[in-house]
N, C-alpha and C positions, 0 to 999 in steps of 0.2 A: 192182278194179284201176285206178289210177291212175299212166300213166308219159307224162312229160315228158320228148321227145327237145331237147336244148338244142344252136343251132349258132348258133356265133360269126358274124358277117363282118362285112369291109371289100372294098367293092368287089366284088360279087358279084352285079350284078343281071345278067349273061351265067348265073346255074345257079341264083336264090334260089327262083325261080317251082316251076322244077321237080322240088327236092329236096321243095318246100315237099308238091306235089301228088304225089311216090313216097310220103311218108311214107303222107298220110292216102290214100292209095291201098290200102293193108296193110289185113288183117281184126282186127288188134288195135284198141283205142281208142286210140291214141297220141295226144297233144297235143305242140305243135310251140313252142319259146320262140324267137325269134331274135332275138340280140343282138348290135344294128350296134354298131359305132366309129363313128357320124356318118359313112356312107360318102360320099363326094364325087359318085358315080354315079348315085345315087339309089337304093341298095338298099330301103333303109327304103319308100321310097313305092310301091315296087312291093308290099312285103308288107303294108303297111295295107292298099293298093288289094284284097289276097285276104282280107284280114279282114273288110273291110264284104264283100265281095259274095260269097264264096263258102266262107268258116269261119270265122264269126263265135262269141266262145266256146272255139273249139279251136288258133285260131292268136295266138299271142301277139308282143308286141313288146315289145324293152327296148332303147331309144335311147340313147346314153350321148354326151361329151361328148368328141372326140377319139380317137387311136383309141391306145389303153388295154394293148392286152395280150391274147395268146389267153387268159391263165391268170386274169387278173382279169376276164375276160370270163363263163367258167365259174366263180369263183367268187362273181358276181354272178349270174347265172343259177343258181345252186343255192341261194343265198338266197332269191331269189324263192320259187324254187318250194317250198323249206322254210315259207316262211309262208302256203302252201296245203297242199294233202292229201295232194299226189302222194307213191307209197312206192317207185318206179323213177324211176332219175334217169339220162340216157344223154347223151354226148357224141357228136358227130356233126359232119364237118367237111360247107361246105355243097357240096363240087365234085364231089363222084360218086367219090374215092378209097374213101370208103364206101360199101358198096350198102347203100341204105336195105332192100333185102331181106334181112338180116343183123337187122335188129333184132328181129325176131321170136328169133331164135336167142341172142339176148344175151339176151333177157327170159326164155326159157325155163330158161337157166344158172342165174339167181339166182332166180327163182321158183319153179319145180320141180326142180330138182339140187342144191341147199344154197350156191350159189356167193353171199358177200355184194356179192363184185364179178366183175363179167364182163369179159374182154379179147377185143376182134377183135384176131386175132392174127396177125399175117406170117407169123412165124419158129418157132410149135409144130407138129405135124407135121399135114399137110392146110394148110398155109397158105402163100401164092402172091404173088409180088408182077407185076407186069404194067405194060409199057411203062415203067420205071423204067431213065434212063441208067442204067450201071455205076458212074459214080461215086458219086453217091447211095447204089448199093445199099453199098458197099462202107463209108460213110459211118454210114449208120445199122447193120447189120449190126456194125460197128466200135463203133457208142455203146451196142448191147445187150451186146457182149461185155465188154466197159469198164464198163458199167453190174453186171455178174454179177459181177465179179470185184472192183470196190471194195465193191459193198454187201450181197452173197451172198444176194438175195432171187429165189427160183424162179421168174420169170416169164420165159418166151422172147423177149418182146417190150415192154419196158420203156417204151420210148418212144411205145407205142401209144397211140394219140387215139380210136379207138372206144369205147366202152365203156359198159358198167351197173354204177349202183350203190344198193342197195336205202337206203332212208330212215335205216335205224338208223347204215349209214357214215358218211354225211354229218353227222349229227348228232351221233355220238361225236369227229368230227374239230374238230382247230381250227383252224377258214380262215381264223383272221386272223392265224394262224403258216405258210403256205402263201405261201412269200416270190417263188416265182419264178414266170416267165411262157410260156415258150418251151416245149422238150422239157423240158424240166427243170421243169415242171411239172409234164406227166405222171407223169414218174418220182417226185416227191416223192409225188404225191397215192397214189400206188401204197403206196410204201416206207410211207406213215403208215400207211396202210390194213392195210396186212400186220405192221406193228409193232404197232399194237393188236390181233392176234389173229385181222383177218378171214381170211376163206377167197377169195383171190385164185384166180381158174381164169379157164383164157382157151378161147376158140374158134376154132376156124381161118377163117379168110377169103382172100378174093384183092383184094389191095391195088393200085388201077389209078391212076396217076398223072393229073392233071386235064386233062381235054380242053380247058376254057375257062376263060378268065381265068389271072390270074400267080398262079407260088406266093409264100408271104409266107415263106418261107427266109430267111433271113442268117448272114453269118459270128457277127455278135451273139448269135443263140440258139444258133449250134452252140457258142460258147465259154463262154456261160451254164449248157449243159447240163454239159459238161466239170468245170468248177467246180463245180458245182452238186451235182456227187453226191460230190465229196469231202466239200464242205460239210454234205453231209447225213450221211455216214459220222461227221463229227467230232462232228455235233450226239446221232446213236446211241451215241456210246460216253460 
């Protein structure tokens, strides 16, 4: 077994250290990609500085050149790791809204339960969200409803950023038609994934809002996402 936990940042040397050290804390073999935007703070030197000295081998780095896009972020990190062996491929934000303890439960959905993708999921039942203002919840809450209703695909939680997906997903997908970057990302990558046939199943989690550093929110991706699933509706029909 081969799985490559992938998380984006910009600006995250207040939580890189220590998502870095939950992961390989876990009893699976996880391997850890991180892929800066050229963070300004110094993200990146902080996570070389754990490569030489303390996971060499199992912690990786993808430096890139400005800062890019969550979704061409992840689809840069799946390439990579496509041109290695890895057959789990998992998204993972690096602030702690994910409990890296969660990942064992994702791998377990698609490796032993038949799931070809796994969702940590808010919104299917056993799922939680934590210290999230009201408006927000009412916001995203508001984009899975909206999201169910233009493009009638059965996931509770469309928008979600946790996730596993087994080798053959990724490689039956075409990521260089994967147009968007924001939530609307996720939602495409879902919507493709379920159009070709796979078996989307999600997991319950408890979704906790970041304790350090800023969220990368904007009105831009909330209006991306909006469009974005119409857009994907017109390109299914």
């Amino acid at each position: 077994m081969s799985a490559l936990v992938i998380i984006p940042t910009y600006n995250e040397r207040e939580n890189v250290e220590n998502i870095v050290r939950a992961v390989f804390a876990l009893s699976e073999p996880f391997e850890v990609l991180i892929v800066d935007d050229d963070s300004p703070d110094g993200t990146a030197t902080i996570v070389r500085q754990l490569q030489q000295d303390d996971f060499p081998g199992r912690l990786h780095l993808l430096q890139r050149t400005g800062k890019l896009g969550l979704g061409t972020a992840y689809i840069a990190g799946f390439r990579w790791g496509l041109e290695r062996d890895y057959q789990y491929f998992f998204e993972m934000d690096a602030d702690f809204s994910h409990d890296p303890n969660d990942l064992p439960r994702l791998l377990a959905k698609c490796r032993d339960e038949g799931a070809d993708v796994a969702v940590g999921s808010r919104y299917c039942k056993g799922g939680k969200l934590v210290n999230w203002p009201a408006d927000r919840i009412f916001l995203s809450r508001g984009a899975s409803l909206y999201t169910a209703m233009i493009l009638w695909m059965p996931v509770a939680d469309p928008t979600a950023g946790f996730i596993c997906y087994k080798r053959r997903v990724l490689e039956a997908l075409d990521l260089e038609n994967i147009r968007f970057i924001g939530y609307a990302f996720q939602i495409e990558m879902k919507y493709a994934a379920y159009r070709k046939g796979f078996s989307v199943q999600e997991v319950p989690i408890t979704f906790k809002d970041r304790e350090k550093g800023q969220s990368k929110m904007s009105t831009k991706i909330i209006r991306e996402a909006m469009l974005g699933v119409l857009k994907m509706r017109w390109r299914g029909w």
